[in-house]
C-alpha positions in Angstrom: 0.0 0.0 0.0 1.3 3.4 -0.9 2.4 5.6 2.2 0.6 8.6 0.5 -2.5 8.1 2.3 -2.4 5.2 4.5 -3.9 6.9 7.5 -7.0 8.3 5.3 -7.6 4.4 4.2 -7.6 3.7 7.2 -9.7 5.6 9.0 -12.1 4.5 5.5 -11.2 0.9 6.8 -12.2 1.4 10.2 -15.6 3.2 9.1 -15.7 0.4 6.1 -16.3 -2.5 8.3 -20.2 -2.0 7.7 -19.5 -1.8 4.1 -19.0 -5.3 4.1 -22.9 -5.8 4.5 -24.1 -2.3 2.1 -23.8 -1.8 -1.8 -20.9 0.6 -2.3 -21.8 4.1 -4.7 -20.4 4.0 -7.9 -17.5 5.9 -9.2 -19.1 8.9 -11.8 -21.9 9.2 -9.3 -21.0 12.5 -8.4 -20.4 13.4 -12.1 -23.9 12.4 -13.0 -25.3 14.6 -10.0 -23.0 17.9 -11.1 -23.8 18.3 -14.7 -21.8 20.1 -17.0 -18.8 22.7 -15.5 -19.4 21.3 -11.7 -16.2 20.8 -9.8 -16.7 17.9 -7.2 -14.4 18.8 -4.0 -12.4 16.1 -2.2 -15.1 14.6 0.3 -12.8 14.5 3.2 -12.1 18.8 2.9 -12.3 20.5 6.3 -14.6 23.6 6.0 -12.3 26.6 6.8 -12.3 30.3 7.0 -9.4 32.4 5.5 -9.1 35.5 8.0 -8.2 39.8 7.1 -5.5 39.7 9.3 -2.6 37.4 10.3 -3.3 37.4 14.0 -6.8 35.4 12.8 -5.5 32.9 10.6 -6.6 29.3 10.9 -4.0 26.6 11.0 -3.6 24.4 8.4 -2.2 20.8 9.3 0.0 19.1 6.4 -2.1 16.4 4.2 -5.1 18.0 5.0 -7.3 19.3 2.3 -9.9 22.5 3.2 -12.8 24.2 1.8 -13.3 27.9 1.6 -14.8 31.2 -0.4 -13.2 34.3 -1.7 -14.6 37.3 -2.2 -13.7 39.6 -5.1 -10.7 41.4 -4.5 -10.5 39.2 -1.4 -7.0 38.8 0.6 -7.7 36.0 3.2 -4.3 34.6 5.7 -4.0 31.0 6.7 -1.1 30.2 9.0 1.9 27.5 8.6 3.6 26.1 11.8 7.2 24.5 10.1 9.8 23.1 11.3 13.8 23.7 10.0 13.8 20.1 8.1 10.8 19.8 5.7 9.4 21.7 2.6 6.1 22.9 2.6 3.3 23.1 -0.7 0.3 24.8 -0.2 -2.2 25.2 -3.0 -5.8 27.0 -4.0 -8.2 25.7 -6.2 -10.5 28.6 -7.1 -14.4 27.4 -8.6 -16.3 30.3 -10.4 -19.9 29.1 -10.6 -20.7 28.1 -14.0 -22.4 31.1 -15.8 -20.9 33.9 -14.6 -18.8 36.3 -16.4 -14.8 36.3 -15.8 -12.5 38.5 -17.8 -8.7 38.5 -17.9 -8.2 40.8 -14.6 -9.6 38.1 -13.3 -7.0 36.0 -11.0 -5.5 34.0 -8.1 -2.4 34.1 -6.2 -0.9 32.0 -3.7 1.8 33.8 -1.4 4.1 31.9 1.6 4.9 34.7 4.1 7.7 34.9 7.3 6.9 36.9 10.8 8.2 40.0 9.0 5.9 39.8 6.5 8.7 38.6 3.8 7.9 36.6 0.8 9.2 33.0 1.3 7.3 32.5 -1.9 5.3 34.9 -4.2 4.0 32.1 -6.2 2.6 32.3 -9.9 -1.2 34.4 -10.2 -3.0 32.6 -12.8 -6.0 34.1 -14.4 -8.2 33.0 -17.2 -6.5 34.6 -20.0 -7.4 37.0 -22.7 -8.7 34.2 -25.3 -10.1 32.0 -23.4 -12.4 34.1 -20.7 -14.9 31.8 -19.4 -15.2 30.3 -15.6 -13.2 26.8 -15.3 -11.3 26.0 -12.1 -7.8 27.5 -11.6 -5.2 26.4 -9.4 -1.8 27.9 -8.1 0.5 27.6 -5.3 3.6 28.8 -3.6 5.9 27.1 -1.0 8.6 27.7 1.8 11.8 25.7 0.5 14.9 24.4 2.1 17.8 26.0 0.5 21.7 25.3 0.9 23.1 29.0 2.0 19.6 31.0 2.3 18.7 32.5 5.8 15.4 33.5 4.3 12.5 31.6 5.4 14.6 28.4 7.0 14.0 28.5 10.5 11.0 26.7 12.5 8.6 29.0 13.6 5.0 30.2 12.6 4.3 31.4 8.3 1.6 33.1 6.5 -0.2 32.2 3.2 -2.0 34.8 1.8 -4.7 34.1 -0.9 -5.4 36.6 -3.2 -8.3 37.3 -5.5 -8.3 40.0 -8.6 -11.6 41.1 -9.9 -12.5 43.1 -13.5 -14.9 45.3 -13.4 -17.6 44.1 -15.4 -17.2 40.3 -13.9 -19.5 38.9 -11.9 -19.3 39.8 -8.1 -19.8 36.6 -6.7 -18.0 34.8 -4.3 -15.4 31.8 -5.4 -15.5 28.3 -4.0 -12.2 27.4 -2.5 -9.9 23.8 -2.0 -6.9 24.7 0.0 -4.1 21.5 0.4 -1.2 21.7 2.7 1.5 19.1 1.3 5.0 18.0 2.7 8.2 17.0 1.6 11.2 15.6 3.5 14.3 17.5 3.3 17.7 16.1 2.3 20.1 14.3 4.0 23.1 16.0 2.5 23.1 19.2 0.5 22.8 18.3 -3.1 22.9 20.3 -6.4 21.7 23.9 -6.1 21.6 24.7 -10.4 18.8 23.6 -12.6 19.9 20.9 -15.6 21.1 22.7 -18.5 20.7 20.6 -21.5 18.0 17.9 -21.6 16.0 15.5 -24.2 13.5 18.3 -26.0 12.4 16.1 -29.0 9.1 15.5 -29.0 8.7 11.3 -29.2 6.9 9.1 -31.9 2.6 9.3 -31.2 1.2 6.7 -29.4 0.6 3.4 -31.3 -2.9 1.0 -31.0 -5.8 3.3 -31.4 -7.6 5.6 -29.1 -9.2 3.7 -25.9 -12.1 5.0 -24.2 -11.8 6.8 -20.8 -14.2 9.7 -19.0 -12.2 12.6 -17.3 -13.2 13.6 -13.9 -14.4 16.5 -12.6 -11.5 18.0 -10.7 -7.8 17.0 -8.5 -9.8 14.6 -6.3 -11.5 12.3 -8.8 -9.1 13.1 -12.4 -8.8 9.7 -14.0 -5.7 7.4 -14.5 -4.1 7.5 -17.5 -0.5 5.9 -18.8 1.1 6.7 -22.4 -1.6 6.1 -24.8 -4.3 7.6 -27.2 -7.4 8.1 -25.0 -10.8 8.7 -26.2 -13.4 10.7 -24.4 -16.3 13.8 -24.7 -16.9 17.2 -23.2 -19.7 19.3 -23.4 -19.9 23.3 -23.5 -18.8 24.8 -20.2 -17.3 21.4 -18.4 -14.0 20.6 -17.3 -12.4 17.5 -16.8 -9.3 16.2 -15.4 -7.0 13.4 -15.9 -3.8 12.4 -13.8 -0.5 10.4 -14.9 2.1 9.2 -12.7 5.6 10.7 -13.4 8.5 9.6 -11.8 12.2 11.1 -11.2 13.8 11.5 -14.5 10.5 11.4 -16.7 9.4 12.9 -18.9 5.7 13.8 -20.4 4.0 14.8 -23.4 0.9 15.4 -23.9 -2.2 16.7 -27.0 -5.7 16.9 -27.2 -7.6 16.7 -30.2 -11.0 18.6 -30.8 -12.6 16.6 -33.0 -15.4 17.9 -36.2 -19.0 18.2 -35.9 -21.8 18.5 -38.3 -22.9 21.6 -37.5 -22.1 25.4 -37.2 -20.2 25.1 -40.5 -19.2 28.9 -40.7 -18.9 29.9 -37.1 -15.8 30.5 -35.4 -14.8 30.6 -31.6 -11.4 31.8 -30.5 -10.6 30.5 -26.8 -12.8 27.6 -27.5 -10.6 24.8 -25.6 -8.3 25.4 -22.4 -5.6 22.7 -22.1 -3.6 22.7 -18.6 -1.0 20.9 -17.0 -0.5 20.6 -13.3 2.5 19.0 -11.0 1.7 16.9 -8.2 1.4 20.1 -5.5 -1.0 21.6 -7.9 0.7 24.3 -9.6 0.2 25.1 -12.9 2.9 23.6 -15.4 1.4 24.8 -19.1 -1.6 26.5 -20.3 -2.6 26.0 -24.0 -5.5 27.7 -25.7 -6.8 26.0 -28.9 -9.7 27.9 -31.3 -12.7 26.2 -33.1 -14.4 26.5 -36.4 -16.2 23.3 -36.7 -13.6 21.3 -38.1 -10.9 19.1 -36.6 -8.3 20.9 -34.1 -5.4 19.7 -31.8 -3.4 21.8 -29.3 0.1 20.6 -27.8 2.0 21.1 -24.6 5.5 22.5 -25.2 8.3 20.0 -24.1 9.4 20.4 -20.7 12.1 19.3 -18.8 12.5 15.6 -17.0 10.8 15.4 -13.3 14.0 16.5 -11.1 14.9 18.1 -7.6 17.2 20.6 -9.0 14.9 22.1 -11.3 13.3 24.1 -8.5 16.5 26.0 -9.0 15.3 27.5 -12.5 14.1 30.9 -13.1 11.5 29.8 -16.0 7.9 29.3 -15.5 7.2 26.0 -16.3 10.5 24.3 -16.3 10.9 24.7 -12.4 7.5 23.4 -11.6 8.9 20.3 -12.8 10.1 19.5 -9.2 8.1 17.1 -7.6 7.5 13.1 -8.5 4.1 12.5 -8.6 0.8 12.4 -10.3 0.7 14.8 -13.2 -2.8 16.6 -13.7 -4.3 17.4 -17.4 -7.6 19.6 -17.2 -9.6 20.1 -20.5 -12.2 22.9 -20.4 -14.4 23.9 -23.1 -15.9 27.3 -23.7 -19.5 27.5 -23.5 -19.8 29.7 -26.7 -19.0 26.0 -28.6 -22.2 25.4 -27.5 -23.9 28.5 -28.3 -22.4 28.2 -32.2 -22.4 24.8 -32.9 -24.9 23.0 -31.0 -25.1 22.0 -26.8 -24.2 18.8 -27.2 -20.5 16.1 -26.3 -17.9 16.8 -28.5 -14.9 14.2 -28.9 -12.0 14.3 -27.4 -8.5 12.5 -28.2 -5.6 12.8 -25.8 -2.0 11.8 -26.4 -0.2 10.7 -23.7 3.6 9.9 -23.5 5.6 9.5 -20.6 9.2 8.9 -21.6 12.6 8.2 -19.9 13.7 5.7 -17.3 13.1 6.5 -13.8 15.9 7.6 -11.5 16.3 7.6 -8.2 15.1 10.2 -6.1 16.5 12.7 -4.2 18.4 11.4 -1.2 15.4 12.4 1.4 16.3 12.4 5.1 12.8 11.1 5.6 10.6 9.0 3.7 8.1 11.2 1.4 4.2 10.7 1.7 2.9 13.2 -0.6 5.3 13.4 -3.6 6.7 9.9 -5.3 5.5 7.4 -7.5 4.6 4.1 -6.4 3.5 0.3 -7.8 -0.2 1.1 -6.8 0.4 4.2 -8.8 1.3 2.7 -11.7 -1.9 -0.1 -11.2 -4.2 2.4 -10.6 -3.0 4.6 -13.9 -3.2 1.3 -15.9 -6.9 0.9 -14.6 -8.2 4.3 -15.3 -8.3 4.8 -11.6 -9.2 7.9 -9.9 -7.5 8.8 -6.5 -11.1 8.7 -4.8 -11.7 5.1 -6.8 -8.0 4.2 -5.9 -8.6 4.7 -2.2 -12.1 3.8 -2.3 -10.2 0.3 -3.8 -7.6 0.2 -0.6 -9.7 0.5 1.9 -12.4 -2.3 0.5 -9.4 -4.6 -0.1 -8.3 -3.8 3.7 -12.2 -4.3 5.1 -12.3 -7.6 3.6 -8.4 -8.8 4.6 -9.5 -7.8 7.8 -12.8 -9.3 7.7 -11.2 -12.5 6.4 -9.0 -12.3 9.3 -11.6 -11.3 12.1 -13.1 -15.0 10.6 -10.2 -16.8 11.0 -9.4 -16.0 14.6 -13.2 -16.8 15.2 -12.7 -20.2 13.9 -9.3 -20.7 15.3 -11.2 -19.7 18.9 -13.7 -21.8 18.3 -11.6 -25.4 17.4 -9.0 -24.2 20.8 -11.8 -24.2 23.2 -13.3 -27.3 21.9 -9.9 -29.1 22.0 -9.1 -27.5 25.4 -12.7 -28.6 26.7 -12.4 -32.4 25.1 -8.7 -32.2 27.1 -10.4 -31.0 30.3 -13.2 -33.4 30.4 -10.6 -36.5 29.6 -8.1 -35.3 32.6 -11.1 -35.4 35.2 -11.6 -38.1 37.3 -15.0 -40.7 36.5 -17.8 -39.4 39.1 -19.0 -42.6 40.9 -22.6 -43.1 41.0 -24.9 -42.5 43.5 -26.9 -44.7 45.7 -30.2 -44.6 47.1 -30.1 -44.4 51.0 -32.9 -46.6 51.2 -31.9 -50.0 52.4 -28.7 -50.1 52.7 -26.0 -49.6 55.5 -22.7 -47.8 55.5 -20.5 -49.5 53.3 -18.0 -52.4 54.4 -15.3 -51.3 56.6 -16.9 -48.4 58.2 
């Protein structure tokens, strides 16, 4: 079982036990219930509330996952208590309600903050862009990092992370729906390299070979769909997003295209912005973001190639290339625009995605403690072969544990069972025969008395 979240499966093990005896819900459930551009939070989020001022600011433990709002324009503090030996992630989904109006001033910034109010980490403000303005999830993040020689942000002690909303104008003043994630990771044993690569593979490799295969995206981090290197088939309709994940280790690489396929209608409409194509490392910062247009006919927007998964590359000054930090699962989001709809017909459009994950893995930095959130593992690599979610994944774990243990719970019953019969046949075979008894009636004492 992956370390990543054995203590979530289980506590699911330890509330599962009943399970054994009810019909469990199937994965897509909560698709079917959202509809189109819904974004299902992780189940197990912790509701939370962001405060104006540092001396306010919630806690947040590491592995935990929260729920919040922001207001527009809104500035909200959460509070970090680190030690001097491990790196901390923390990330903000932020969920427009499907409908409203966003424009380009539109944004979300992630900051890590020390006791004097210095930035640890600014972090990357993402927004939705100037051809592509329609509500889909966006995601950043910012961290406090161990680093060789800096006295900046290193010791233990309390941090800030400041979330920050931009607003337009003429967008829609409604609150955003929030999921905040605190992650860890180890720091080294030794001081290692301190310079990003310089030179590495940039040639794009040969398509995927077979055929498209069909898989259905999810609808956010929490529920995003296995994949491996491949051609994967699937559908979107106007205003949805969905979300796909694939394990990359240290050392790999990974490519990736979608295809919008044609449609028989609309024939001489145009829509610029019509597809949003993102990439995400495993802390949830934003890798890539590609913008593809639509006229009706067949379309495909690529990632640029990026650099192999390595420690060092934290080290680079480039957006993009130093996100490419963390082992882990990778996340793709597709989101369409919901003037597709409006000029060619609400209604699934096809999807192809081209998958290739390339170069052998290396090992990992040399961690002075073993890494929960960030790696790859075997039941990674099963659960992208399956077309796993992580919900489905864990969901998986904890049945498989409910039943070993329910298996076992049996066994020692039987085992209990077949000891005190043998222990009772032993007890009853040791004892002495009870003579029997005579009537009074009759008789005398016997002889010899």
């Amino acid at each position: 079982m992956s370390q990543r979240n054995r203590g979530r499966r289980l506590r699911g093990a330890l509330a599962g036990t009943a399970a054994l005896c009810v019909v469990v819900g199937l994965p897509g459930q909560a698709l079917a219930a959202g509809g189109p551009g819904s974004y299902v939070f992780d189940t197990e989020a912790e509701a939370t509330r962001g405060a104006a001022t540092t001396a306010d600011a919630p806690a947040l433990k590491a592995g935990a996952t929260y729920k919040d709002s922001i207001e527009p324009k809104g500035k909200q503090y959460y509070r970090l208590d680190l030690d001097a030996k491990t790196n901390a992630y923390v990330s903000a989904v932020a969920v427009p309600k499907a409908g409203t109006k966003v424009k380009y001033g539109d944004d979300l910034k992630v900051s890590v903050l020390d006791r004097n109010n210095s930035s640890c980490d600014s972090g990357d403000s993402v927004s939705f862009g100037s051809s592509a303005e329609f509500p889909r999830p966006l995601s950043t993040y910012a961290a406090r990092l161990l680093k060789e020689g800096s006295s900046s942000c290193q010791k233990a002690g309390a941090y800030y992370v400041l979330v920050e909303r931009g607003s337009s104008a003429t967008s829609t003043p409604e609150d955003w729906e929030l999921e905040i994630r605190y992650q860890s990771e180890p720091g080294l044993k030794a001081a290692g390299p301190t310079e990003a690569p310089e030179s590495w593979p940039s040639a794009s490799p040969a398509p995927p070979t077979g055929g498209p295969q069909p898989r259905k995206g999810g609808t956010g981090f929490n529920d995003a769909t296995g994949l491996t290197s491949g051609e994967w088939r699937d559908e979107i309709k106007p205003g949805q997003s969905l979300f796909y994940r694939v394990p990359v280790d240290w050392g790999q690489q990974i490519f990736s295209d979608v295809d919008l396929h044609s449609t028989d209608g609309g024939k001489n409409a145009y829509v610029g912005g019509a597809l949003d194509f993102a990439l995400y490392n495993p802390a949830r910062g934003l890798v890539q973001d590609e913008s593809g247009t639509y006229d009706g006919k067949q379309k495909s927007t690529s990632m640029d190639p990026l650099r192999p998964v390595a420690y060092e590359n934290r080290f680079d000054s480039g957006s993009g290339d130093k996100d490419m930090q963390l082992a882990g699962w990778y996340y793709l989001r597709v989101s369409m625009n919901p003037k597709v709809g409006q000029a060619f017909g609400e209604k699934p459009y096809g999807l192809t995605l081209r998958v290739n994950v390339t170069g052998q893995k290396q090992a990992g930095p040399d961690y002075a403690a073993p890494s929960t959130d960030f790696g790859v593992t075997e039941d990674d690599r099963e659960a992208a072969s399956s077309g796993q979610s992580g919900s489905a994944a864990e969901q998986s774990s904890t049945m498989k544990t409910v039943a070993a243990a329910g298996i076992g719970a049996g066994t020692v019953l039987v085992l209990g069972l077949a000891v005190w019969m043998l222990v009772a046949r032993r007890k009853a075979s040791a004892e002495p025969p009870v003579p029997p008894q005579q009537s009074q009636q009759g008789f005398g004492p016997p002889t010899g008395w």
